[in-house]
C-alpha positions in Angstrom: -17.4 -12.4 -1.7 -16.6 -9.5 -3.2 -13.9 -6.4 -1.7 -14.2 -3.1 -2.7 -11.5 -0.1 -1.9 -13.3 3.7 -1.9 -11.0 6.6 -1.5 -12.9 9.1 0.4 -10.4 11.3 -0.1 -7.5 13.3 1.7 -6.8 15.3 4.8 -4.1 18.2 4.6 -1.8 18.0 7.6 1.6 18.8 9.5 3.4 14.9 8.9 4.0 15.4 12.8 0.2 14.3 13.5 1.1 10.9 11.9 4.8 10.8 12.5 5.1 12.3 15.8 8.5 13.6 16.1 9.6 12.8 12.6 9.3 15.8 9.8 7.3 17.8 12.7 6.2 21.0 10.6 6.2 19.4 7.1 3.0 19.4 5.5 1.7 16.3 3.9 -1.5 14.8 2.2 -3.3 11.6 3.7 -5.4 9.4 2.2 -8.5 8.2 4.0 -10.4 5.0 3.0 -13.2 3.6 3.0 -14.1 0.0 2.4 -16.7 -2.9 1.1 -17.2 -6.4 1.8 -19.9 -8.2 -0.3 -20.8 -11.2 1.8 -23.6 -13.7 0.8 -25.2 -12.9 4.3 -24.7 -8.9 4.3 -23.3 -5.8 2.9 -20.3 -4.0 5.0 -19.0 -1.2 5.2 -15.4 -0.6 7.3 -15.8 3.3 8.4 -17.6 5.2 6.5 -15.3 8.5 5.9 -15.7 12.6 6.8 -18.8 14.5 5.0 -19.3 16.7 2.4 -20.4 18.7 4.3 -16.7 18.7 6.1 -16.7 23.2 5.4 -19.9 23.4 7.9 -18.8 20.0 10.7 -15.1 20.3 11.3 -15.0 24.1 12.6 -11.7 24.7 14.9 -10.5 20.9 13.3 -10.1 22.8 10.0 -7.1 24.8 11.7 -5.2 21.5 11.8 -6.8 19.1 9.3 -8.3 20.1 6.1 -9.9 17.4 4.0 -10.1 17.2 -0.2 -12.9 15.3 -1.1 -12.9 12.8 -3.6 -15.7 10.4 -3.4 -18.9 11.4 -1.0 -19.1 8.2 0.6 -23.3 8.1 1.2 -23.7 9.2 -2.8 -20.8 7.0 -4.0 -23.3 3.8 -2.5 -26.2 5.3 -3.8 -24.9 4.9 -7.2 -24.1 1.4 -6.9 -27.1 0.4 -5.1 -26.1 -1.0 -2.7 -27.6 -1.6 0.8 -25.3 -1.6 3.5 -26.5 -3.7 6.5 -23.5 -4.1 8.6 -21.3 -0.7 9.9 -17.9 -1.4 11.2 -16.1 1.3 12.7 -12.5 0.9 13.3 -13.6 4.0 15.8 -14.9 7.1 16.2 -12.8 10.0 15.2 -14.6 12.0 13.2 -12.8 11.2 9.7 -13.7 7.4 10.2 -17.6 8.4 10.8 -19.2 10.9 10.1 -21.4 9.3 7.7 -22.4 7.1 9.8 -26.2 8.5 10.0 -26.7 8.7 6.2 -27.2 4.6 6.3 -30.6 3.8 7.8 -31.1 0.7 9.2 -27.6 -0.3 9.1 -26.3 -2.1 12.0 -23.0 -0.2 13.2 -20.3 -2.1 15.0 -18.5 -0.5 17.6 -16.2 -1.4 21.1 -17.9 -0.6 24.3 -15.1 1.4 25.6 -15.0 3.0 21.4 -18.4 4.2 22.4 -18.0 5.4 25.8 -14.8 7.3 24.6 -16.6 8.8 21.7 -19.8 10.2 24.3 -17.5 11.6 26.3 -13.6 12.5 24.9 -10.8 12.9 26.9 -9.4 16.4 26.9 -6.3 15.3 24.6 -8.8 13.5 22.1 -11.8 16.0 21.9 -11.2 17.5 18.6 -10.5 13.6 17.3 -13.9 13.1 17.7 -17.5 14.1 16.7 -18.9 17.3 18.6 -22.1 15.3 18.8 -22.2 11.2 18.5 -25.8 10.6 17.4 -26.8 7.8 20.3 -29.9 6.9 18.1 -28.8 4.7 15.8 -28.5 1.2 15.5 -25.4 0.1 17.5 -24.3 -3.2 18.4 -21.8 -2.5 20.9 -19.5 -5.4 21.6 -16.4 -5.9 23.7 -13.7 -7.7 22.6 -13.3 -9.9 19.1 -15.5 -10.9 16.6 -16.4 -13.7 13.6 -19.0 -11.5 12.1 -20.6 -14.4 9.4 -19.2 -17.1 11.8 -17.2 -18.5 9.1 -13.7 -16.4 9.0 -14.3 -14.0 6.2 -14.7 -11.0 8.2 -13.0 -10.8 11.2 -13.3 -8.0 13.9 -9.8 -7.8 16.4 -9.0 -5.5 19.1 -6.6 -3.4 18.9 -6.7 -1.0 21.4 -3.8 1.9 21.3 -4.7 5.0 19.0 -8.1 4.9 20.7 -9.3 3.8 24.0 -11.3 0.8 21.8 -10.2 0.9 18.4 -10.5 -2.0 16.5 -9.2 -4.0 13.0 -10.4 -6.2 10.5 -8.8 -9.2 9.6 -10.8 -10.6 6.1 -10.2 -13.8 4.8 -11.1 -13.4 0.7 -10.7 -16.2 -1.4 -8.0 -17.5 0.7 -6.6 -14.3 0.6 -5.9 -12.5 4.0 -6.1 -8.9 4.0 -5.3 -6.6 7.8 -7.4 -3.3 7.5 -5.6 -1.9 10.1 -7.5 1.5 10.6 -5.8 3.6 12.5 -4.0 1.3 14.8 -0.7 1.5 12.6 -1.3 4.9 10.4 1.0 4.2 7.7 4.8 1.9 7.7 6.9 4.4 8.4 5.1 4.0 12.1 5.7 0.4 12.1 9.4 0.8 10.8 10.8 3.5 13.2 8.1 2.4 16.1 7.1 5.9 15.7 3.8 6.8 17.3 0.8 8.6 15.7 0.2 12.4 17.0 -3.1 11.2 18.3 -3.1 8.2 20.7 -4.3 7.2 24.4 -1.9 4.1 24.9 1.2 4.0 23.7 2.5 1.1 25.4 -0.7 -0.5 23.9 0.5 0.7 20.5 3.3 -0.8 20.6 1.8 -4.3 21.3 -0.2 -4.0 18.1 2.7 -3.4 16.2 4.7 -6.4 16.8 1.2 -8.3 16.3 1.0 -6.7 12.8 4.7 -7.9 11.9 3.9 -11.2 13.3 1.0 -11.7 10.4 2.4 -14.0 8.2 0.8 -14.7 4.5 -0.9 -11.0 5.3 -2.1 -7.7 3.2 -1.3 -5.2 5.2 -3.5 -1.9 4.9 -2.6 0.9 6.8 -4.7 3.7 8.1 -3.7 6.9 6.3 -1.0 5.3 3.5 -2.1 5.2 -0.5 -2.6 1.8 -1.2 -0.9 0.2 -4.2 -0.6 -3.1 -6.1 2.5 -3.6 -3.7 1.7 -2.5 -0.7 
């Protein structure tokens, strides 16, 4: 099995949308991710980034966010030619899926509350996600944890909090476990100060996935919008 890391790029923002109440008003660069699990029985891919096409999608988000495109996440597969078959969205903001439609076919993995959330935001989350979730494609909508391959390489895990159903993904390489935590821990400065992302629906619930993630023993730990290193 084979684990790929694909910078999709960066979002432009005030530090106060993922620190809230620490640096309010300083502006900062975050990276957003993308990744790729080669299994014998399936390519995945965990989120699948903002568009190129960010300049015509994001409208009043662009006030607030602006994204620097690295890799185009749909071409960047193309040119390894690779299929994808499996889609697993940590959620549904719209910098975690907005590619979702370019992969045909591909089976996309999703909480049921994720996808109810997503069809119809709450007020305070409505600018987090799409304008428009595209219903037609080919969800499997599932509620509560998952063993994707049945055999503990790819590991789906509640974790609700920043979203109304996000979710994580616990892999198991070569022995090696690695936490993608998406956006249920942004970056360690939220785990070290308990500090709470700008965007959230629980934060009680947030909390409980913190201490969970410190509790990982033996554990990679990648957060959702922190540059990942040899180290971290």
């Amino acid at each position: 099995m084979e684990f790929s890391i694909i910078k999709n790029g960066y979002l432009e923002c005030d530090k106060g949308f993922v620190t809230l109440g620490r640096d309010m008003g300083k502006m900062i660069r975050i990276p957003v991710y993308c990744f790729l699990v080669q299994h014998q029985n399936g390519n995945v891919l965990i989120d699948t980034g903002f568009s190129s096409e960010f300049e015509n999608t994001w409208g009043r988000r662009l006030k607030y966010y602006m994204p620097i495109l690295e890799n185009d996440i749909p071409e960047y597969i193309k040119n390894k030619k690779i299929k994808i078959d499996f889609i697993i969205n940590t959620h549904l903001h719209i910098d975690h899926c907005e590619n979702n439609s370019y992969f045909k076919g591909a089976e996309i993995i999703v909480q049921k509350r994720e996808f109810e959330s997503a069809c119809n935001p709450k007020p305070y989350q409505l600018l987090a996600y799409p304008d428009k979730i595209n219903k037609n494609l080919n969800y499997r909508i599932i509620d509560g944890n998952m063993d994707l391959f049945d055999d503990g390489a790819v590991k789906i895990v509640q974790t609700f909090g920043h979203t109304e159903g996000h979710q994580s993904v616990l892999l198991n390489i070569n022995g090696k476990r690695t936490f993608i935590a998406g956006d249920a821990c942004y970056t360690s400065e939220n785990l070290k100060y308990n500090c709470l992302p700008g965007i959230l629906w629980n934060p009680d619930k947030i909390m409980e996935v913190y201490n969970m993630i410190r509790n990982f023993e033996n554990t990679k730990i990648i957060f959702g919008h922190q540059e990942i290193t040899d180290s971290s």
